[in-house]
N, C-alpha and C positions, 0 to 999 in steps of 0.2 A: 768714111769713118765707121760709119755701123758694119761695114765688110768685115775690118779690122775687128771689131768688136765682135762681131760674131766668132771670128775666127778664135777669138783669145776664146770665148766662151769653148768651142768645141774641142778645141786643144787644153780645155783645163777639165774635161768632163761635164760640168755643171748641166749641158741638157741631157743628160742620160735618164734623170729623174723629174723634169721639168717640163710642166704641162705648158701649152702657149703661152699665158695670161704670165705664170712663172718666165716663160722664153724673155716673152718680151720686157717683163720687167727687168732680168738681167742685162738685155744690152742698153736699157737706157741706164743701166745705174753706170754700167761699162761705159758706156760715154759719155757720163755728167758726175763722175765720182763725187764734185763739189758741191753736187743740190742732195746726198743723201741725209735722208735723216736717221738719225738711230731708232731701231727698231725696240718697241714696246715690249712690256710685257703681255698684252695683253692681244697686242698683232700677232706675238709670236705663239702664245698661246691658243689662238684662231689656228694659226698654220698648221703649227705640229700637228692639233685635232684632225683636220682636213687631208695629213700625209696619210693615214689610217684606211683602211682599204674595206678593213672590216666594220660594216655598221655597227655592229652590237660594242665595239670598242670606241668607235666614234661619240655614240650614244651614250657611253661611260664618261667620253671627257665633256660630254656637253651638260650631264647631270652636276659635273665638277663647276662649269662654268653657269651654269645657274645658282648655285649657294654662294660662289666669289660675288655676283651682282646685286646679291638680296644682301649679300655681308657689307661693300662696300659700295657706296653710291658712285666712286670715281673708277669703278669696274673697267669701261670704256676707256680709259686712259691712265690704266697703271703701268707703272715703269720698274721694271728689276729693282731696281734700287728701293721701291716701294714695299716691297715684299721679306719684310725683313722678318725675324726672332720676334718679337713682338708682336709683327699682324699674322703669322702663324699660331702664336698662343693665343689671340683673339679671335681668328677664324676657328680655330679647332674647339674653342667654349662654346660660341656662338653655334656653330655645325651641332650642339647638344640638342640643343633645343626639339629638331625635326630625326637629329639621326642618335638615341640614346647609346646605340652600340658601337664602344671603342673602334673595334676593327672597321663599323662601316663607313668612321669619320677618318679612319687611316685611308683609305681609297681615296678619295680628296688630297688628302698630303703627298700621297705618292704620285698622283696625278701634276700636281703642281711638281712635284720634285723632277718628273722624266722632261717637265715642260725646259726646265734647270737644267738636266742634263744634256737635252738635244740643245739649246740654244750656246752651253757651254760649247759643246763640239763642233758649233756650227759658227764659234769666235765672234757669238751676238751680244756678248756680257761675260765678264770677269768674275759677277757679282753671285756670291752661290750661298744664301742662308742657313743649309744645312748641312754646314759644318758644323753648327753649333744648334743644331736644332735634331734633335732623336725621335723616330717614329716604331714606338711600342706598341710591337701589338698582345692582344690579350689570350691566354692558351682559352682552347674552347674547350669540352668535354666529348672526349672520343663518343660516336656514335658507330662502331665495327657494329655488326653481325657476329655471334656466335657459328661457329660450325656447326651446331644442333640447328642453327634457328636456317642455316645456309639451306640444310639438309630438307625441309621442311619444306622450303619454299622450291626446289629444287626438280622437290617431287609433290608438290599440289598439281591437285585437277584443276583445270581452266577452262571456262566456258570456249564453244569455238573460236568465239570473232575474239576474243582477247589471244588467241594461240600467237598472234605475232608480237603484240606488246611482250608476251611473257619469253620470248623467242630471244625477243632481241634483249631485254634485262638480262637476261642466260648469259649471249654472247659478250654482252660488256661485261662483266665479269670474268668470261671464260679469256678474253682476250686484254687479256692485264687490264681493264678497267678503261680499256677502249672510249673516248668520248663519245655520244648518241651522233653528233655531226660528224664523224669521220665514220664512225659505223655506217650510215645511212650512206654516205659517200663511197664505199665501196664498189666496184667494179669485179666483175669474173676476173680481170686481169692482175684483181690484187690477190689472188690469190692462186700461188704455185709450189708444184711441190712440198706441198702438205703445213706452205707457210704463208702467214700475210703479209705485206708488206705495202706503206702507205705512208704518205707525210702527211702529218698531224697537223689539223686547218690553220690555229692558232698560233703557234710554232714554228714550221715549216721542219720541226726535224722530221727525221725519218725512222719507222720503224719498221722492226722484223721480228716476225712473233711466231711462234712454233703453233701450228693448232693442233690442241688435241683432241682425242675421239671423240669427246663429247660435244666439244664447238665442231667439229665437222658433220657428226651425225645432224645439228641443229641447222648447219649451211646445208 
């Protein structure tokens, strides 16, 4: 029977993305469909975090799941269906308390909401609260750079040992505003032909940037 069940697994994909502990939980659910239990919100929410590759995003959903458990004591065993329009206007008052600023208590909603999202796509729950639930965020006040103030810093003297910090501020700039980790990530080979070219850690898209003289004289 677990042949078979294996078999269904590999012929429907499911291990393509599925670490053993994952593996093996699918062929026992494969061949005990009647002992499953439905999955939590709170299990699935563990999950999702843990699909995350990137620490610094990991570390984002775990700061989410720390304010859920100091919000509600039944953290450990909350169910979709728990998560309604009402404990979103409760968690998002409550979230005032330590986080005053709007947009920092939206990260928490949006967190919760991708948690919604992937469990929708993954046919773990029906159940989606924010259809009726809107996450406003607040405009901040533009902090640009004037072109005088560009010009300035552009052309300051800089002590030696700072010549690379100021180097590489240059380049992010010069290089459409390049992230400091895809910058630092760079290779000779991402650069040909007088262009860069790199997928963006984050993201994975891909970009292709023209350098000009100035970022090249800097490379």
């Amino acid at each position: 029977e677990w042949r078979q069940a294996l078999l269904f697994i590999l012929n429907t994909g499911q291990q393509k993305t599925a670490t053993a502990i994952e593996l093996r939980d699918l062929i026992v659910r494969t061949l005990h469909p009647e002992e499953q239990k439905p999955v939590t919100f709170s299990e699935w929410y563990k999950h999702f975090q843990d699909t995350h590759t990137n620490a610094r995003t990991r570390d984002i959903y775990k700061a989410t799941w720390v304010q859920i458990s100091r919000y509600d004591q039944n953290a450990a065993h909350l169910d979709f269906s728990d998560i309604s329009k009402a404990w979103l206007d409760g968690f998002f008052r409550w979230c005032s308390s330590t986080s005053p600023s709007i947009n920092a208590r939206n990260i928490h909603l949006r967190n919760i909401r991708a948690v919604f999202n992937d469990a929708l796509d993954n046919e773990v729950t029906t159940l989606y609260p924010f259809r009726r639930y809107r996450i406003t965020p607040v405009a901040t006040p533009k902090r640009n750079l004037s072109s005088e103030e560009l010009r300035k810093i552009f052309t300051a003297d800089v002590e030696p040992w700072r010549q690379r910090y100021f180097d590489a501020f240059r380049l992010c700039f010069l290089l459409i505003g390049i992230n400091i980790v895809d910058l630092c990530n760079l290779t000779a080979s991402s650069y040909c032909n007088g262009r860069i070219q790199f997928n963006r850690r984050k993201t994975h898209r891909l970009y292709n940037i023209k350098v000009e003289p100035e970022a090249a004289e800097i490379i």
